[in-house]
Every structure is written in C-alpha cells, then in structure tokens.
C-alpha positions as CSV (number, residue, x, y, z in Angstrom):
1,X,0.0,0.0,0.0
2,X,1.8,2.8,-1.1
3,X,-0.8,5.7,-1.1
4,X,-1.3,6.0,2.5
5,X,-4.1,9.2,3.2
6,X,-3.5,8.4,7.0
7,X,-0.5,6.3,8.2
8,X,0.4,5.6,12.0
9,X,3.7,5.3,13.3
10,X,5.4,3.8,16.1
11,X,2.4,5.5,17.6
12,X,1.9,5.4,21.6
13,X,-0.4,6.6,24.3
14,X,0.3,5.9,27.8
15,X,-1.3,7.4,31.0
16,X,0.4,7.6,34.3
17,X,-0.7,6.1,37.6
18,X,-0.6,8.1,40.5
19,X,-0.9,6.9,43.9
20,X,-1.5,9.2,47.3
21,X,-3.8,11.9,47.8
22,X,-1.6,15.1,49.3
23,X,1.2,13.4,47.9
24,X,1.4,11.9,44.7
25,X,3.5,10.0,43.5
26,X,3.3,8.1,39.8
27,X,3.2,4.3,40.6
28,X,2.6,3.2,37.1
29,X,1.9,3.7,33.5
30,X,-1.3,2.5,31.2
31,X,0.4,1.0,28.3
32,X,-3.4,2.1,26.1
33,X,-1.6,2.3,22.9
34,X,1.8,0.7,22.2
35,X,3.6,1.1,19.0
36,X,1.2,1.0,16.5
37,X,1.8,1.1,12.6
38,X,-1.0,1.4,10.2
39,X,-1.6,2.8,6.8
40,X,-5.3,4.0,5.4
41,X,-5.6,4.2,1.8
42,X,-7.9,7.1,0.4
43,X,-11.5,5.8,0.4
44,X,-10.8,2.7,2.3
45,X,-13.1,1.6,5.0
46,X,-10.7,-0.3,7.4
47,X,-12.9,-2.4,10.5
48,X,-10.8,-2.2,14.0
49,X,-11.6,-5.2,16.6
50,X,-10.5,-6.4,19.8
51,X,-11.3,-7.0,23.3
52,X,-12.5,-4.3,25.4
53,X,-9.7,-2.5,27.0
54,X,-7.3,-3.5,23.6
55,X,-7.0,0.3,23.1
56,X,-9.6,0.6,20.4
57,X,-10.9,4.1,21.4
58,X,-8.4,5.1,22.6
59,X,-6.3,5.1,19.3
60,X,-9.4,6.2,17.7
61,X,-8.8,9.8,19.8
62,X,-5.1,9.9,19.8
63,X,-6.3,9.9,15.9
64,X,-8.0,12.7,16.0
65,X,-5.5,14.4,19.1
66,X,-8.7,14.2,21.4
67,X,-5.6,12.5,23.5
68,X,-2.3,13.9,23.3
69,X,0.4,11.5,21.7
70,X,2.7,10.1,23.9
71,X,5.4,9.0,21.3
72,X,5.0,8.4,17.9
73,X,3.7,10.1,14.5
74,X,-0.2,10.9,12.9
75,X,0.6,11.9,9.7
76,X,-3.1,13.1,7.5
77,X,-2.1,14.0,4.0
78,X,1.1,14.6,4.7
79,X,0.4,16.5,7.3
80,X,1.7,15.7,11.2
81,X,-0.6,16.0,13.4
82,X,1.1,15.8,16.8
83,X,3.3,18.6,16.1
84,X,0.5,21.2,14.8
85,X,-0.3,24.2,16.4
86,X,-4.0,24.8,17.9
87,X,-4.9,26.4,14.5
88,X,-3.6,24.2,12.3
89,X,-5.7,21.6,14.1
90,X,-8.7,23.6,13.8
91,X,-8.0,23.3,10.2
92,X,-7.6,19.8,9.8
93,X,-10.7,19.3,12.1
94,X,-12.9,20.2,8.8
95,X,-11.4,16.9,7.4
96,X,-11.2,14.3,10.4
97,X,-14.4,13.5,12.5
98,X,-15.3,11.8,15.1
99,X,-18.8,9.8,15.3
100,X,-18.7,8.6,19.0
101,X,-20.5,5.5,20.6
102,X,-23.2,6.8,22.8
103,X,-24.8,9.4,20.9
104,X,-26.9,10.5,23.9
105,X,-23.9,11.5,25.9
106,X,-22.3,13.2,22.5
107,X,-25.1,15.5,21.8
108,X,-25.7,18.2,24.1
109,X,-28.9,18.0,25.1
110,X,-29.8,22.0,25.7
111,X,-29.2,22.1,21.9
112,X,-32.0,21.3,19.5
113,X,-31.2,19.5,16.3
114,X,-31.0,22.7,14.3
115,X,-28.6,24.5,16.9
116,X,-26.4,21.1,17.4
117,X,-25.9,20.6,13.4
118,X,-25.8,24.5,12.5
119,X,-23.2,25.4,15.0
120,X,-20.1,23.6,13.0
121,X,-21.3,25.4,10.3
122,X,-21.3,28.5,11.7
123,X,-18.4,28.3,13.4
124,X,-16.3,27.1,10.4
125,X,-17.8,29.2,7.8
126,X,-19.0,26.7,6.0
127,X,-22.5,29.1,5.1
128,X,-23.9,32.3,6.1
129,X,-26.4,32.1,9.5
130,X,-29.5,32.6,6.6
131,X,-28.0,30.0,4.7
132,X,-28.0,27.3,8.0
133,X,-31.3,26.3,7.8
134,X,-30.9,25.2,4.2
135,X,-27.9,23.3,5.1
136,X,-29.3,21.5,8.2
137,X,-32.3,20.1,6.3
138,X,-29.8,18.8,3.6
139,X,-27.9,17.0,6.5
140,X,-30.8,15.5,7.9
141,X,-32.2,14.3,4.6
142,X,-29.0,12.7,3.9
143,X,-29.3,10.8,6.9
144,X,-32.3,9.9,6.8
145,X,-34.1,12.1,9.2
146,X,-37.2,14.8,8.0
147,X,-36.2,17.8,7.7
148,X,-39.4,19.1,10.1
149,X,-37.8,17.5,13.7
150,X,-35.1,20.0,13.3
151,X,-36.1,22.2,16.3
152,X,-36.7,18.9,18.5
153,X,-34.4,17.8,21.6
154,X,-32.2,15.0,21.3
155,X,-34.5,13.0,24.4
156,X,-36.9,13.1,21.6
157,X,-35.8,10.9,19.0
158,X,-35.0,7.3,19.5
159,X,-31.5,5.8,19.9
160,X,-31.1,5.2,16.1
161,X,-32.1,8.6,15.1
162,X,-29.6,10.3,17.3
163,X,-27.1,8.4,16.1
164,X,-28.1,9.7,12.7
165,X,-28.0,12.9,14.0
166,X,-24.1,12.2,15.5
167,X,-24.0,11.0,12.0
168,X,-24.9,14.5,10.2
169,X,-23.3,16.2,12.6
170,X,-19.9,14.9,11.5
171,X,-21.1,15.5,7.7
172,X,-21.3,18.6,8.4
173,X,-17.9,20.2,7.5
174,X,-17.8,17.8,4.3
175,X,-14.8,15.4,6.4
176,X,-12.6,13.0,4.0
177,X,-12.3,10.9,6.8
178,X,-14.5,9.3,9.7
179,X,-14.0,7.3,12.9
180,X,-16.8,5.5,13.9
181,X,-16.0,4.2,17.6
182,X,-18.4,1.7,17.9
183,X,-21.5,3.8,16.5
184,X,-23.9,0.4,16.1
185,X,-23.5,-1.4,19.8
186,X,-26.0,0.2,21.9
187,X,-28.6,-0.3,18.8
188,X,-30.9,-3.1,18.3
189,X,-30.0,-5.5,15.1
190,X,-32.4,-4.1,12.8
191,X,-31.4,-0.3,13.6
192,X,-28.0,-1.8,13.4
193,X,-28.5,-2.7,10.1
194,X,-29.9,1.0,8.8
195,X,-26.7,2.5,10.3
196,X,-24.3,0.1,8.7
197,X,-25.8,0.4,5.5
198,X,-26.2,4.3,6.0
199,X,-22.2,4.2,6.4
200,X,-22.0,2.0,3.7
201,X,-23.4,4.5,1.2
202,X,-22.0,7.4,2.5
203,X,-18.5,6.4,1.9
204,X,-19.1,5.2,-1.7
205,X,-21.0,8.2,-3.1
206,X,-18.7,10.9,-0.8
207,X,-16.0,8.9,-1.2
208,X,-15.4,8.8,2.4
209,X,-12.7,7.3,4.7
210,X,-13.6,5.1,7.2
211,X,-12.3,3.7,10.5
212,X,-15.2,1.2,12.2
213,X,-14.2,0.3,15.5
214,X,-16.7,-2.5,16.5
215,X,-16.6,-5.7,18.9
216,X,-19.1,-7.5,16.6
217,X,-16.7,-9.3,13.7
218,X,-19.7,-9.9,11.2
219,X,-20.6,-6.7,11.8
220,X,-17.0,-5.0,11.1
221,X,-16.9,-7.9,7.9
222,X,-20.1,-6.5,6.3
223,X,-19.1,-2.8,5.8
224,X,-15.0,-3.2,6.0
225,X,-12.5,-3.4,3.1
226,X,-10.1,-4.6,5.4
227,X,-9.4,-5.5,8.9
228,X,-7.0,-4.8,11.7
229,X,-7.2,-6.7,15.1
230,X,-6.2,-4.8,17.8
231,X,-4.9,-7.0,21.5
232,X,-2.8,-4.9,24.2
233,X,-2.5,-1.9,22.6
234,X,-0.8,-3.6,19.5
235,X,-2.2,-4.7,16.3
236,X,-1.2,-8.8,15.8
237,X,-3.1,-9.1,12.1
238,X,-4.0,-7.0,9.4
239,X,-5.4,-7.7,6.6
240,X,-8.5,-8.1,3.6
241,X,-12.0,-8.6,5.5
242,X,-13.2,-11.5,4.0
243,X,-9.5,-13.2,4.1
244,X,-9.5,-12.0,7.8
245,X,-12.4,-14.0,8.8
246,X,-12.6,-16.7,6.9
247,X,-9.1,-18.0,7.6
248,X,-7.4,-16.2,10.4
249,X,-3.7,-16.9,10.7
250,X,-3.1,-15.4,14.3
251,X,-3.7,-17.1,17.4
252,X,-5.9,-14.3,18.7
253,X,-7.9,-14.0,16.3
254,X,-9.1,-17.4,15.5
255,X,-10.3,-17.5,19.2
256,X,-12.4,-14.0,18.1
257,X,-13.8,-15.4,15.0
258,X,-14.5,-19.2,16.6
259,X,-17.3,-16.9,18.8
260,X,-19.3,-15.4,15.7
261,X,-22.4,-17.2,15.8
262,X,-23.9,-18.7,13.1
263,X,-27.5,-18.9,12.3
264,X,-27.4,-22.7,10.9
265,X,-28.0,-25.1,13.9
266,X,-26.2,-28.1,12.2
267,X,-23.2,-26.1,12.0
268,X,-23.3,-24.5,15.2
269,X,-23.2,-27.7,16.7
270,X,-20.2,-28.8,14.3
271,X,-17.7,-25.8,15.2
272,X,-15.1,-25.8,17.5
273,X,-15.3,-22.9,20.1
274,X,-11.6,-21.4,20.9
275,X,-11.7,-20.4,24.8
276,X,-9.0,-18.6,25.6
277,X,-7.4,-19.1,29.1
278,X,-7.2,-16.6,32.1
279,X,-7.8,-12.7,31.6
280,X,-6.2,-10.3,29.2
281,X,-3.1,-8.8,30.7
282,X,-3.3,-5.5,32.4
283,X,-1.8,-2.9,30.2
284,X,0.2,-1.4,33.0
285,X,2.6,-4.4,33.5
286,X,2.3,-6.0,30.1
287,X,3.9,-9.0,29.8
288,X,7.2,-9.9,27.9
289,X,7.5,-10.5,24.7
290,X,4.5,-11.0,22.4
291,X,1.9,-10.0,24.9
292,X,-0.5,-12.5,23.9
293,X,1.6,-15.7,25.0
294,X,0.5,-16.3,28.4
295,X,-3.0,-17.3,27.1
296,X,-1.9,-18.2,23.4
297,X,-2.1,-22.7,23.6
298,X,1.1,-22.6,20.6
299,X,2.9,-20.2,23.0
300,X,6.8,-22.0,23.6
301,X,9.6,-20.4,25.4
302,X,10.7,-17.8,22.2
303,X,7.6,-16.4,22.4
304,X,8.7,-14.1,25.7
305,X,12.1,-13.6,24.5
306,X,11.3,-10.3,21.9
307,X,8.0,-8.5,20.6
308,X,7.2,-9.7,17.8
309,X,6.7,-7.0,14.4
310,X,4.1,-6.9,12.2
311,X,5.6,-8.5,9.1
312,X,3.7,-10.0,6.2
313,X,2.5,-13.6,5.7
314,X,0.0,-15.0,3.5
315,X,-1.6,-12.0,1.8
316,X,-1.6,-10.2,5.0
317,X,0.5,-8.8,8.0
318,X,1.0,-10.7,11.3
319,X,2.2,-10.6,14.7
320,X,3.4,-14.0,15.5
321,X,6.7,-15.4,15.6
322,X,5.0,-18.9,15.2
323,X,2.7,-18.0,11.9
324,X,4.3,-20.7,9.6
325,X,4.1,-23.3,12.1
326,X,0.5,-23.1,13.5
C-alpha cells in the first residue's frame, strides 16, 4: 500500500498512575496504545476489533488528538498531526471527524437538532447564519431524518435517530475521513443494520474514509475493506475482511472469530469454540515478549524472549513469531 491518506507510526499513548492523595507519586503507567503502525488508503473503509480495554478508542482519539500522543507520529495528508499548532488543528478538524458510541452522551442535550448541526457550520464558515437552515435540512435528509424535527431535543428521537444525527453532525464540514467508535452497539439489530448500511453509502457516493471500530466481527466484515485486530494496545493481524475471517492466521484472532455465531443449527453444533485461558493482561505491566503468549495454547519459550513485528505472511500482515508453524 503505497498511497497512505493516513499512516500511524510507532504511535503510543500511555497514561500515568498516580498513587497518594496530598502526595502523589506516579506508581505506574497504562500502556493504552503501544507502538502502533498502520496505513489508510484514500477511500478505504478499514474495521478495528479487539477486546474491550485492547485500546480501540483510545487510538481512535489519539487519531484525532482528542488524547495527546505520547510518542509516535499521525501523519493526514502529509500532514503531522502531533506537532501542529492549535490552529492548524482547527484546520484539519474540517477533514477528520469523530462519530462517537453513545450518541446520547455526545449531543448536548440544551441544543435542538438545528442548533447542534448549525453550529459547525457557523463556526467554520462553511454558510452564512441565513443560509443554516438550508444546510441543516440537507444534512438531515441525507441521513435519513425529516427535515421538520429540526427544532426537537435530542430525548426526543430514539437511539437510532440520534445516532443519525451524531452521523450528520460529522457531515457537516464535508470530512474526508470518519472514525466510527463503535457507532452500532447500543442499537438493536435491525437499527443496526440501517446504520451500517447508512455508512456503507456514505462512503461510496462521498468517497469517504472510514475507521469502524466495532466488537461485533460480522458486523465489522459487512461494511470493512479490510481489517486490523487490535490485543494490548498492538495490532497482531492486518489484513482483507473476507481473508480476515474466513481463515485467520493469528492465534488471537481465530479465538475471536471461533465466537461469531452462526444462524445454521447443524453447524453451530459442528464448530469448535476457541476459549482462551485466564484474563487479558493489564496494560500497566504487560507481559514480555508478544503479549499474547500467556493465554496463546502454541505459546513455547521464544515467544517471551522479543515483541514480535508486524511482518507480512500469507496476503496479509502478522504478529506472531509462530505464523508458519500453527
């Protein structure tokens, strides 16, 4: 992939542990995003999955610099964003949005839907204040939402519909790029199911980048060109969504996909369920080496001597010391 429109690199965010109350005193550090290298091409609509606590969200707002970089490099169209200035990052805004999980607690709910989807507007100069009303009742239509519940609250609408209107709202400034942190899990499967296919079309007729971050992995399947798993703040496979699922290579993420259910009874009964042992490892002491061996069943000795690199392997890019062998 040579035309990266977003790349990662080495990218970290760690958050420090204090202990005491008059006196604190930093006891420890929360490892939420540890050297991560990734590459979006232009258009792309790239699915992130992991455990809870992997570091999903969190790399979804160090991103967008909603959390300040620890180490590491963003770099937008050529652009770096963990060296810009306040107003260079008000510029780049306009092209990198944000479409966050609870749409409830993202909307402010003092502002109607006309003052919540006008204000980036305004504030950007995308349109004159007589020209707002025009461009809010475009939004919503694009969404899906009539243009006449403009002035309502957002405890008015139901779950989907605000997410439609966290939806518009990131429209608003015409963004190349989206991050959508898990915008379909606190929906019900058929409201799930307008959303991703609301995505779906946005991206192919704006051309729109796309970073899903999702649990569900037929979910992130459905809408993603490709796939990244994400365990411990690293990413262990990368690679095309179908190929991804279908035939995972690492360790990790055959245990993921063994737990998509199917809806055939005969072969639900057939398949092999992957339980992993013990709990994920706290990201403040991580362990050594590849961070996944101490519940990993082709773990051996090797596997705590180094960390292994994402390196390619069968069409895709893997963490794991031990791909050929498995």
């Amino acid at each position: 992939m040579t035309e990266a429109f977003l790349e990662l690199i080495d990218l970290k965010t760690h958050f420090p542990v204090h202990e005491g109350f008059i006196f604190k005193q930093q006891s420890g550090t929360v490892k939420a995003v540890d050297g991560v290298n990734l590459k979006v091409k232009r258009g792309e609509v790239l699915g992130l999955v992991g455990e809870s606590g992997c570091g999903k969200s969190t790399l979804a707002r160090t991103i967008t610099q909603l959390v300040p970089t620890t180490a590491g490099t963003v770099v937008l169209e050529g652009k770096n964003l963990t060296t810009g200035s306040v107003a260079e990052m008000r510029r780049v805004r306009r092209d990198l949005q944000m479409v966050f999980q609870d749409p409830y607690a993202s909307l402010n709910p003092r502002m109607t839907v006309f003052a919540t989807l006008a204000e980036p507007l305004l504030v950007h100069g995308i349109c004159k204040p007589a020209e707002a009303t025009d461009q809010v009742a475009e939004l919503m239509t694009t969404v899906g939402l009539a243009p006449r519940f403009m002035q309502k609250y957002p405890h008015e609408f139901s779950g989907g519909q605000r997410q439609r209107i966290a939806i518009a709202r990131a429209l608003a400034l015409r963004p190349k790029i989206i991050i959508a942190d898990e915008p379909v899990s606190a929906l019900d499967v058929s409201i799930q199911a307008q959303i991703l296919n609301l995505l779906s079309e946005l991206c192919h007729k704006m051309n729109l980048t796309l970073i899903f971050i999702a649990h569900d992995l037929s979910v992130v399947k459905h809408i993603s060109d490709r796939i990244a798993v994400m365990y411990l703040g690293k990413i262990v496979e990368l690679g095309n969504a179908t190929e991804v699922i279908e035939n995972p290579q690492h360790p990790y993420t055959r245990a993921l996909v063994s737990a998509i259910p199917t809806p055939n009874p005969d072969v639900e009964r057939s398949r092999q369920r992957i339980v992993l042992a013990g709990d994920p490892p706290s990201p403040i002491n991580p362990p050594r080496g590849c961070s996944f061996h101490p519940r990993c069943q082709y773990a051996q000795a090797r596997c705590k001597e180094g960390v292994p690199p994402l390196v390619p392997f069968a069409g895709r890019e893997i963490a794991c010391i031990r791909a050929g062998e498995i």
